[in-house]
LORO-876126 format. One line per 5 residues: number of its first residue (from 0); their letters; for each residue y, z, x of C-alpha. Coordinates in nm, 4 decimals. Layout:
NUM) a) Y/Z/X; ...
This chain:
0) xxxxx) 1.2026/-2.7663/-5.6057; 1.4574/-3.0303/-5.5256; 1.4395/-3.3626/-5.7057; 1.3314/-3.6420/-5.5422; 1.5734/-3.8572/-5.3688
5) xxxxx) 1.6914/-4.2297/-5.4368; 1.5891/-4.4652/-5.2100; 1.7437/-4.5644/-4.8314; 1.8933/-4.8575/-4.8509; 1.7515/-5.1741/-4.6613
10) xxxxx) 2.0398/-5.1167/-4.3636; 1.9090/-4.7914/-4.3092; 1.5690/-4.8452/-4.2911; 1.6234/-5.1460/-4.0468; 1.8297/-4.8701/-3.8849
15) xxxxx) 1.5518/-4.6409/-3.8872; 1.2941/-4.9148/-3.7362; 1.4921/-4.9305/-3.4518; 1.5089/-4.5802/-3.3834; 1.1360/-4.5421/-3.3579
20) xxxxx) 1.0612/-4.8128/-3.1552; 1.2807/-4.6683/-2.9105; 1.0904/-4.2842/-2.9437; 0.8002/-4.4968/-2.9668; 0.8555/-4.6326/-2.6272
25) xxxxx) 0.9325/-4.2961/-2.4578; 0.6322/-4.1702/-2.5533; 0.4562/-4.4243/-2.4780; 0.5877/-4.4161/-2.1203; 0.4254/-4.0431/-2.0592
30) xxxxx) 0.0847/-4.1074/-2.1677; 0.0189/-4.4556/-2.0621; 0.0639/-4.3536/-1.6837; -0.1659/-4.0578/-1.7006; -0.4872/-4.2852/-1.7595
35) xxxxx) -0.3735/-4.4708/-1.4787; -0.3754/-4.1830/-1.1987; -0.7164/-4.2441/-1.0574; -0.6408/-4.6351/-1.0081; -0.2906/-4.5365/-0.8744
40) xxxxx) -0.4582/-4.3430/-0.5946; -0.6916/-4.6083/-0.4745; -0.3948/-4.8424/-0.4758; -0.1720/-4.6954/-0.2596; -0.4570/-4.4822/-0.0596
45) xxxxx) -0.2776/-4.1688/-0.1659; -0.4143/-3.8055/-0.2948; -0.3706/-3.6955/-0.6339; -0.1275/-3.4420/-0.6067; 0.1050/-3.7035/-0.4260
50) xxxxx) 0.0163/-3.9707/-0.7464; 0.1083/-3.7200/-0.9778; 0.4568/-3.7341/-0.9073; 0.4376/-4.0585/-1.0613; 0.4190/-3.8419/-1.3967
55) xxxxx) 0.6078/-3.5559/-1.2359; 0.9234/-3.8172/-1.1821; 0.8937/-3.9150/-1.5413; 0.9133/-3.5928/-1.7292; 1.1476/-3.4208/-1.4613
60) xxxxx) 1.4307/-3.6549/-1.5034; 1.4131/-3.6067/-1.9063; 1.3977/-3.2633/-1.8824; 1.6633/-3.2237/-1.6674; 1.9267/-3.4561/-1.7819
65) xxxxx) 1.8118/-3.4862/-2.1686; 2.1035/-3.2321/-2.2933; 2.3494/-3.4244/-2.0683; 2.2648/-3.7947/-2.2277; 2.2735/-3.6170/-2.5610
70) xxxxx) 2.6322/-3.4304/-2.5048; 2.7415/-3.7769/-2.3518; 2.6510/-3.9440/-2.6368; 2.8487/-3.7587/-2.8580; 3.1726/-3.8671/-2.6287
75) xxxxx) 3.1485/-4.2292/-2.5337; 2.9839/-4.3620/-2.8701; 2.5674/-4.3136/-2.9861; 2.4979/-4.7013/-3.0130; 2.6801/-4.7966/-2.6976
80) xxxxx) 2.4839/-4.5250/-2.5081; 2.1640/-4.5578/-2.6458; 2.1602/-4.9879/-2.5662; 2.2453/-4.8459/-2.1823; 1.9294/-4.6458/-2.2252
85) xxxxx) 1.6957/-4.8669/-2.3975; 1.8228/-5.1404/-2.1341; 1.7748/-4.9246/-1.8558; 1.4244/-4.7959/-1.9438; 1.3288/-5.1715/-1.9789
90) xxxxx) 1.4769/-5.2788/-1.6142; 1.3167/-4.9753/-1.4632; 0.9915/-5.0261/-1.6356; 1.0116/-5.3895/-1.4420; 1.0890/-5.1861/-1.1718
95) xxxxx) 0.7413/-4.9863/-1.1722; 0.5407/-5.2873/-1.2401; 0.6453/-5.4784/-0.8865; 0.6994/-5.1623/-0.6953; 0.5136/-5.2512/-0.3364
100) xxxxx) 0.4927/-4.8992/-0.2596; 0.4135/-4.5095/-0.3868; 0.7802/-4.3143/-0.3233; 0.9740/-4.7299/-0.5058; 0.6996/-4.6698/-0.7704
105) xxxxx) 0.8244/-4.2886/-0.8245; 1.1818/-4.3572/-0.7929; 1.1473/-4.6361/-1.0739; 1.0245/-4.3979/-1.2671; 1.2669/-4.1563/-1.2405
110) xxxxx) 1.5266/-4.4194/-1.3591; 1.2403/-4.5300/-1.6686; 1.2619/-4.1246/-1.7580; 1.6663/-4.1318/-1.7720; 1.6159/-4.4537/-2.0114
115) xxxxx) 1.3961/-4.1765/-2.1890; 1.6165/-3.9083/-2.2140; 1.8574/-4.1006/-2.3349; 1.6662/-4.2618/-2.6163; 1.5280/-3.9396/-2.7096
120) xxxxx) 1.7919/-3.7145/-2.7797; 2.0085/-4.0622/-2.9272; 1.7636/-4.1150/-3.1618; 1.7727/-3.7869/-3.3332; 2.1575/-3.7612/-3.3481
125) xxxxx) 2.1504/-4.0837/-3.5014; 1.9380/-4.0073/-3.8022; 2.2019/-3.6839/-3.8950; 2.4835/-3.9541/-3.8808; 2.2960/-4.2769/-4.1268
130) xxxxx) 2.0625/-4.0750/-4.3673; 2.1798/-3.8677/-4.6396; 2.1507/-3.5126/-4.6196; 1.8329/-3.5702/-4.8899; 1.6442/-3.7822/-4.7081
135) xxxxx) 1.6526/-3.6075/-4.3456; 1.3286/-3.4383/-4.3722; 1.1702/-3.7622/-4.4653; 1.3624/-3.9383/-4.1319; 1.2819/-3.6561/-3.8952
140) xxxxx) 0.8917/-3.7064/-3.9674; 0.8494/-4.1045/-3.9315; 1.0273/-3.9842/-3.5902; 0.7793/-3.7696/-3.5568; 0.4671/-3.9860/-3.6689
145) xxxxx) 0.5956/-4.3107/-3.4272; 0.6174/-4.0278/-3.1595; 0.2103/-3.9317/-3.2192; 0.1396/-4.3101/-3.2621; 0.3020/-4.3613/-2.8749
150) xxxxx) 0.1075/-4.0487/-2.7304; -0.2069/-4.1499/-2.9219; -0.1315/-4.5588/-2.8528; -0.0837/-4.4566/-2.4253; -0.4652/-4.4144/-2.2931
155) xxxxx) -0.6627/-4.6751/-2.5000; -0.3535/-4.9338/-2.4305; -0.3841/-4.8489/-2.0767; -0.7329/-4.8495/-2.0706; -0.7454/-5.2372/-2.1877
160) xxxxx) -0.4682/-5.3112/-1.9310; -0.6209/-5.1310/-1.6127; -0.9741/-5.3346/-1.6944; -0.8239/-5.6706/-1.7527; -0.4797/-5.6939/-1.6004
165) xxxxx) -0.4714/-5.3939/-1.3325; -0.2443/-5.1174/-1.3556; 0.1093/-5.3245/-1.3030; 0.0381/-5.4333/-1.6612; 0.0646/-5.0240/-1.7634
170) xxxxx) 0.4532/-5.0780/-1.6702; 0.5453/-5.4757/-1.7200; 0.4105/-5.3949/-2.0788; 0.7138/-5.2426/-2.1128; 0.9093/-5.5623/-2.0927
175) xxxxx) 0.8784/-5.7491/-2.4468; 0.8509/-5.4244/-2.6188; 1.2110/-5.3164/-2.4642; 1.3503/-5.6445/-2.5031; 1.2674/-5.6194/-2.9052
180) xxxxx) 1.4471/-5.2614/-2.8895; 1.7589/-5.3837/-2.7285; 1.7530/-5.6636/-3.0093; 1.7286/-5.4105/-3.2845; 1.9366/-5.1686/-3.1878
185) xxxxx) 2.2275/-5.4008/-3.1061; 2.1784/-5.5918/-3.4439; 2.1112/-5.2923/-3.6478; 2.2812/-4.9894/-3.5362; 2.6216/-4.8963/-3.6791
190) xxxxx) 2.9142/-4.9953/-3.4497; 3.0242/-4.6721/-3.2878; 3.3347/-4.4828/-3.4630; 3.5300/-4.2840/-3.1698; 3.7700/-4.0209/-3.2904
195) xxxxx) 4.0790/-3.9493/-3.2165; 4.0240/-3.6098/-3.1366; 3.7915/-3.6845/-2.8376; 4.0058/-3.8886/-2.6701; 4.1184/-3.6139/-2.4890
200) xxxxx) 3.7692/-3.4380/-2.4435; 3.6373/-3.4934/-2.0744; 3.2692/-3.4857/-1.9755; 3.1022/-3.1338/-1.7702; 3.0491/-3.2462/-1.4687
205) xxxxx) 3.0048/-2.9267/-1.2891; 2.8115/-2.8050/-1.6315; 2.5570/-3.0980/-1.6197; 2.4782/-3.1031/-1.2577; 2.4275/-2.6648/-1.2632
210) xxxxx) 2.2086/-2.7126/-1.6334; 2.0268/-3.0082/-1.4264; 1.9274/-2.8621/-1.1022; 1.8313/-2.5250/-1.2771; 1.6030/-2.7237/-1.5127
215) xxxxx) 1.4863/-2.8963/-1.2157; 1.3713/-2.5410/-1.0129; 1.2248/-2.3666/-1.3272; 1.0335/-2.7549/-1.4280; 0.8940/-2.7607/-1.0492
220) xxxxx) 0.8356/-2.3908/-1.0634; 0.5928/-2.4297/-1.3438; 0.4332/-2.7611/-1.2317; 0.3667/-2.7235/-0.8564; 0.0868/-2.5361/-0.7624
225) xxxxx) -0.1261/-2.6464/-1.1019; -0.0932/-2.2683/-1.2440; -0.1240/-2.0888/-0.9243; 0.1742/-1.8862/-0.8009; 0.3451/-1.8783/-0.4565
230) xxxxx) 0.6312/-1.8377/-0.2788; 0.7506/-2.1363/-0.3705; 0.6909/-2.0820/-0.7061; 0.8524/-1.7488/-0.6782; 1.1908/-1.8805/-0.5073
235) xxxxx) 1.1963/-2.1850/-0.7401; 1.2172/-1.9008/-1.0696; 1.4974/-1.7217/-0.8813; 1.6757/-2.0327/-0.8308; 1.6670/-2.1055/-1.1635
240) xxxxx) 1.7321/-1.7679/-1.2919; 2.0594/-1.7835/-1.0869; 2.1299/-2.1004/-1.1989; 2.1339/-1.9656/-1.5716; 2.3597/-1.7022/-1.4536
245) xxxxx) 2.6296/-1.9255/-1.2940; 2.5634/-2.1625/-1.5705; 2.7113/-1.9148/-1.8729; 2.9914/-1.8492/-1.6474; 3.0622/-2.1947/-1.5705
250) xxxxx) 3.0638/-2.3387/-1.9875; 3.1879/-2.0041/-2.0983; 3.5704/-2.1093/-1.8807; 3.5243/-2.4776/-1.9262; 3.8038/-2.6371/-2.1316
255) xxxxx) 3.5184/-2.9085/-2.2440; 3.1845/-2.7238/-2.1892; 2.8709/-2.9440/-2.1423; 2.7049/-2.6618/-2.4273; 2.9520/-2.4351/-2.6275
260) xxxxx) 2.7951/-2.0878/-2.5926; 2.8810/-2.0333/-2.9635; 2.6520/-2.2312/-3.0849; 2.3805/-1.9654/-3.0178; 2.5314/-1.7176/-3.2087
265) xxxxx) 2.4093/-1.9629/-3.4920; 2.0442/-1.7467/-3.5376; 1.9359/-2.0180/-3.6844; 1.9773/-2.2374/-3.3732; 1.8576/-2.0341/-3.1482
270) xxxxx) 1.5353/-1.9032/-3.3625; 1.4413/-2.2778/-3.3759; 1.4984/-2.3528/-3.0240; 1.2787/-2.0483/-2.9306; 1.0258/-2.1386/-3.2138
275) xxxxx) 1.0335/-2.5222/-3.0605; 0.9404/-2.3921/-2.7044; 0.6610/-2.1558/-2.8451; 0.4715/-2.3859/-3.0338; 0.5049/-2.6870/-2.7539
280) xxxxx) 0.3515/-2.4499/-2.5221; 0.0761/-2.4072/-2.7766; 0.0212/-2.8149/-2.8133; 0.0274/-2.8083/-2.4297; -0.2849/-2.5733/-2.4665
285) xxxxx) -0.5008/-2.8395/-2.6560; -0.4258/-3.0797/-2.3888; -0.4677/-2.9114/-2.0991; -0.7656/-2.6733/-2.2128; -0.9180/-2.8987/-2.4591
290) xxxxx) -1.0452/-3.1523/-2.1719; -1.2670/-2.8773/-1.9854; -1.4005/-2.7318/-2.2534; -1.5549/-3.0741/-2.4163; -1.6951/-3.2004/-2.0693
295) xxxxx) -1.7736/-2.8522/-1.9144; -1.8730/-2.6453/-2.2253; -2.0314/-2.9177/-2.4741; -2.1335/-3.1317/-2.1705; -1.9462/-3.4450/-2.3855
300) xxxxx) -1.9309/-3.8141/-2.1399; -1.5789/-3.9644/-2.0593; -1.5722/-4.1588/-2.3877; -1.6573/-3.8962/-2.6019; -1.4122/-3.6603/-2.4946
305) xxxxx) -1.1296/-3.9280/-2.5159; -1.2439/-4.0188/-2.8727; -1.1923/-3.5917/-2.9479; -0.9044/-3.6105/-2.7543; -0.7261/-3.8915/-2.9680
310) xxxxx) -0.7934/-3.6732/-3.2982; -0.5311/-3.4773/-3.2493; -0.2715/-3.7506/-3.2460; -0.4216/-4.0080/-3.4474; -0.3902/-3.7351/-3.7553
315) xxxxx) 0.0301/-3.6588/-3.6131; 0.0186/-4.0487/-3.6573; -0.1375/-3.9895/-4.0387; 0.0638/-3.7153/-4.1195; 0.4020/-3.7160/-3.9469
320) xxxxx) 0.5810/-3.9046/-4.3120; 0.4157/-3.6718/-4.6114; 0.4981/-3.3572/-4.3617; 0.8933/-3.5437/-4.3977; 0.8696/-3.5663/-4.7771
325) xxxxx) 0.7714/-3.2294/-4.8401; 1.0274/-3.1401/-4.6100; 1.2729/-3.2709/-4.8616; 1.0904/-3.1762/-5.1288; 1.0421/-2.8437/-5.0537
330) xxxxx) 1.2967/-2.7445/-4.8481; 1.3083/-2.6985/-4.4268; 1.3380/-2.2697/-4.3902; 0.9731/-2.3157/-4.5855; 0.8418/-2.5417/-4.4426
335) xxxxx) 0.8969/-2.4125/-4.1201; 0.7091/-2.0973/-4.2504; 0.4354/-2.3153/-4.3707; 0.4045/-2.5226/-4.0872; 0.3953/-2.2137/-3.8338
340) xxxxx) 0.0929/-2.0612/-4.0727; -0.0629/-2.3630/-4.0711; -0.1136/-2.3988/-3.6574; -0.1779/-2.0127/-3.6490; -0.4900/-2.0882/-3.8921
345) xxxxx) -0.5260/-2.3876/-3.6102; -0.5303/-2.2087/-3.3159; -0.7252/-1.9282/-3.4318; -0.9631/-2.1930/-3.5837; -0.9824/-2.3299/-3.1961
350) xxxxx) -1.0825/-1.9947/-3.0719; -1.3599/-1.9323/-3.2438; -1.4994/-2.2287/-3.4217; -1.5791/-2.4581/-3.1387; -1.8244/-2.1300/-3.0090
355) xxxxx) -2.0414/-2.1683/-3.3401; -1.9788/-2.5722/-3.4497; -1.9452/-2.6769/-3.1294; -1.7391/-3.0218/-3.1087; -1.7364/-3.0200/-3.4988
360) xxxxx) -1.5687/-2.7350/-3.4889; -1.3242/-2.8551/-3.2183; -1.2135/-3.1071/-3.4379; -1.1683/-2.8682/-3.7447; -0.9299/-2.6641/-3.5874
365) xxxxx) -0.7173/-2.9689/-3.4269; -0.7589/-3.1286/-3.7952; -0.5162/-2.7829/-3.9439; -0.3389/-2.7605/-3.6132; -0.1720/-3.1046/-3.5698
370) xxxxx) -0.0148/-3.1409/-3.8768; 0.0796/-2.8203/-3.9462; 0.2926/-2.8856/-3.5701; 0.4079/-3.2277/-3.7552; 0.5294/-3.0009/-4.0454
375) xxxxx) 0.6973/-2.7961/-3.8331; 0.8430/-3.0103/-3.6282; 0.9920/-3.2258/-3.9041; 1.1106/-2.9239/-4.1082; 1.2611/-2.7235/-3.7839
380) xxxxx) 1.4749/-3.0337/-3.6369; 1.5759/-3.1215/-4.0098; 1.7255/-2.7134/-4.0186; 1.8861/-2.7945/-3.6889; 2.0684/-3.1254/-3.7799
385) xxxxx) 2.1203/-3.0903/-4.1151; 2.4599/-2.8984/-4.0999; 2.5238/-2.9864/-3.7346; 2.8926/-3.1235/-3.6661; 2.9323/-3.4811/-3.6063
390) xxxxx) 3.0203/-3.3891/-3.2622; 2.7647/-3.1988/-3.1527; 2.4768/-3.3872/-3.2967; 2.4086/-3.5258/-2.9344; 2.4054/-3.2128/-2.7633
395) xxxxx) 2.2231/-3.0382/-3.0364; 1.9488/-3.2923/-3.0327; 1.9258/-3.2625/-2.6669; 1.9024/-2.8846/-2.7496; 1.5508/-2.9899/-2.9531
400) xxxxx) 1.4380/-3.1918/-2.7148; 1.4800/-3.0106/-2.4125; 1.3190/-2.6833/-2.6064; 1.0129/-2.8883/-2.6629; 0.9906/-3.0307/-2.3007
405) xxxxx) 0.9999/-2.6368/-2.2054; 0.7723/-2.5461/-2.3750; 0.5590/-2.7927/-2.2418; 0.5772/-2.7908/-1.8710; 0.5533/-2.3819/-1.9384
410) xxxxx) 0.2505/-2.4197/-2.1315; 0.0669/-2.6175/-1.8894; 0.1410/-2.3819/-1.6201; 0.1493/-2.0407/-1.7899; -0.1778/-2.1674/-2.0621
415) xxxxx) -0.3749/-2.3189/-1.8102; -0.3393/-1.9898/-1.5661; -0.4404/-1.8225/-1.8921; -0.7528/-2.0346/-1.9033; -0.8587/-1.9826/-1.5523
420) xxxxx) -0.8120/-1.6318/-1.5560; -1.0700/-1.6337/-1.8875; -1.3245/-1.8114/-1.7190; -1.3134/-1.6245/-1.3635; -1.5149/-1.9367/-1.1673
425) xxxxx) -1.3653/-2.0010/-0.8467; -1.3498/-2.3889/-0.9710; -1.2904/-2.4621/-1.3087; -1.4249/-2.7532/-1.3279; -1.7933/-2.6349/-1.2367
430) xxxxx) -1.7846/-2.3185/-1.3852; -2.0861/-2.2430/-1.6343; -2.0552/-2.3641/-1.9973; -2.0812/-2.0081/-2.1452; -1.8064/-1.9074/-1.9267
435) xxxxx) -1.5706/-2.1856/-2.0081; -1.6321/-2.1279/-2.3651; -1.4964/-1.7658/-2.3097; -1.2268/-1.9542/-2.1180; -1.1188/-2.1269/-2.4521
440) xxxxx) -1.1622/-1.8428/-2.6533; -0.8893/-1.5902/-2.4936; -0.6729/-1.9188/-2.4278; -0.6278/-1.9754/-2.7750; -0.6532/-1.6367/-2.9175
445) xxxxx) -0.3116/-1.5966/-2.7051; -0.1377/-1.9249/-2.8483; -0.2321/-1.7670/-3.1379; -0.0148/-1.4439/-3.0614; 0.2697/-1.7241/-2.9919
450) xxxxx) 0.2167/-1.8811/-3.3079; 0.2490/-1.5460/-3.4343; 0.5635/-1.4596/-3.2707; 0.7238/-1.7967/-3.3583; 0.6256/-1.6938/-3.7552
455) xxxxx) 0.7770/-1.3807/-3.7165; 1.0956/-1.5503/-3.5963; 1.0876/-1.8094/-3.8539; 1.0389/-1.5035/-4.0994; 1.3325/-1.2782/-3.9882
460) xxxxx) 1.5803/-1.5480/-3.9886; 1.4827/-1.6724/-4.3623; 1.5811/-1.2844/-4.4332; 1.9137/-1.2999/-4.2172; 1.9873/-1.6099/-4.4200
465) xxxxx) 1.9384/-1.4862/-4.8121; 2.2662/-1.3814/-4.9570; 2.2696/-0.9881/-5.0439; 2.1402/-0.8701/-5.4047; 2.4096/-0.8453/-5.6382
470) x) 2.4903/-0.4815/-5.7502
């Protein structure tokens, strides 16, 4: 047991502030825009496969580019880039709000997602470079908890702005609270120290625009179609497949690769990326399951099933800090372990609870679920930055971030195939309640394989790591 740590000072914490406004924002810019779709539609007279790009746009340009920002970042200065982002996300969030048509309104947000990356994979470099080593575990979960309190902040927010202001408001909103980031950040965050050794260092081109349009194929590949394979879906994987191929050749003879391929041979690194894109595509289960089964297989109204929907977040929001403390407290390799047991006592939990509680059981399993994610989350990104050097915090945090997006554009494909295939109904959506509660059952009894798999990672690389028994 470590002892506890002094306190930040005030600079840091002011430091700190601004960081999670800006997360707070980013997150806030995904779920705000999902509430409203339906409006969105009758607006422009469009279907809702074309008003889902309007989310699509969003979380395709962070995905894509989020490594990029974060490797960029590390050359031309965190503070200077992450003003440039916070900036841009504001602009292009005025942008959305006065777009006269559909494809303007997409292409804003595109722009409002780059904003995103950037202040995404900034924000968690930042926090290796201003808090002592002692005190990461505690930084990396208020990131985590203003993160839940954006997500969980998005649909009742947009709610009261679609039935009072109309759904410009769900962007202009955007405008003060950017505005008050800029402000922050450029009073608060530490003025950028270049060194001399990166003068010389020159930016991937050819690495960032192969990592982004191979991101972009596999991110399409698992999003079009809703969970239902074609050909496009098919090409789209080989695209990306080959793009991974040309990719590894590409860094591994760049003077100044976009990702040095020896940072993988760090088994630490690379368990917690793969752990990271597990247990995202196990969160991605709740949301995208979690809907059908309250309204099809409890027969719950609108409101109630947003009220069981915000659980899960509003207890991130609650627990994101103390899952930081112990963190410090108690190290990150176990509280990784701890976390990972923790959503596997979840997700079991949500496959066989909600069958014999029914809603209270729902809630029971999201109640052990979420914040054993926050403790994981919190404990894995304070292993990954902890040690990290200076420059290649950036890219590193990209790493993270980019694992988790994964993760979650895989498990809404690959989880909510899963789900369909365990109800067999033709339509989903009016498929008998019995049948969609076998639907939930199988979905989460396989997250809870993944959880499984992620602990066994987290397990064989705490053994890797222990020094040899003296003789």
């Amino acid at each position: 047991m470590q002892t506890p740590p002094v306190p930040l000072p005030s600079a840091t914490r002011w430091v700190l502030a601004s960081l999670s406004l800006s997360l707070l924002l980013s997150s806030l810019g995904t779920s705000i825009a999902n509430v409203g779709l339906p409006t969105l539609a009758q607006a422009f007279g469009a279907s809702f496969q074309q008003v889902q790009w309007v989310v699509l746009a969003y979380l395709l340009a962070i995905t894509t580019l989020i490594v990029s920002v974060g490797r960029l970042g590390d050359l031309v200065g965190r503070r200077r880039l992450l003003l440039g982002g916070i900036a841009l996300f504001t602009v292009a969030s005025g942008l959305c709000g006065i777009a006269p048509t559909l494809p303007l309104l997409i292409a804003a947000r595109a722009l409002q997602g780059l904003g995103a990356a950037v202040m995404m994979a900034i924000t968690m470099a930042f926090v290796g470079e201003i808090v002592p080593k002692a005190r990461t575990g505690s930084a990396m979960g208020l990131l985590g908890t203003m993160s839940a309190v954006g997500t969980a902040l998005g649909p009742s927010l947009g709610g009261v702005l679609l039935a009072t202001l109309g759904w410009r408001a769900l962007f202009l909103v955007n405008l003060p609270l950017g505005a008050l980031a800029v402000l922050l950040a450029w009073r608060c965050l530490p003025v950028d120290r270049k060194a001399a050794s990166q003068a010389a260092v020159r930016f991937d081109y050819t690495g960032t625009l192969l990592l982004a349009l191979t991101l972009g194929a596999y991110a399409l590949a698992m999003t079009l179609g809703r969970g239902h394979f074609g050909w496009l879906n098919t090409t789209l994987l080989a695209a990306a497949a080959l793009g991974v191929a040309l990719f590894v050749r590409t860094e591994a003879r760049a003077v100044s690769p976009l990702v040095h391929l020896g940072m993988f041979r760090d088994p630490g690194l690379s368990a917690g990326l793969a752990m990271n894109a597990l247990v995202s595509t196990v969160m991605m289960a709740t949301l995208v399951v979690g809907p059908f089964y309250l309204a099809r297989g409890l027969g719950l109204d609108a409101a109630w099933v947003g009220g069981v929907m915000a659980v899960g977040p509003v207890v991130s929001a609650f627990s994101g800090v103390f899952a930081g403390r112990m963190v410090d407290r108690w190290g990150a390799p176990r509280m990784v372990v701890a976390g990972l047991a923790a959503m596997g006592v979840g997700a079991m939990g949500l496959s066989v609870l909600p069958v014999v509680f029914g809603m209270a059981g729902y809630i029971a399993a999201i109640a052990v679920l979420t914040p054993g994610y926050q403790l994981f989350q919190a404990a894995n990104n304070t292993a990954a930055m902890q040690d990290i050097r200076p420059d290649q915090r950036g890219v590193t945090s990209g790493m993270l971030n980019l694992s988790r997006n994964l993760g979650l554009v895989t498990g809404a494909s690959v989880m909510g195939a899963v789900f369909a295939w365990a109800v067999s109904a033709a339509d989903v959506g009016t498929a008998p309640p019995a049948d969609v509660a076998t639907g939930l059952q199988i979905t989460f009894a396989v997250a809870a394989a993944l959880v499984v798999a992620a602990l066994a990672l987290a397990l064989g690389t705490r053994a890797q790591a222990k020094p040899p028994l003296a003789t």
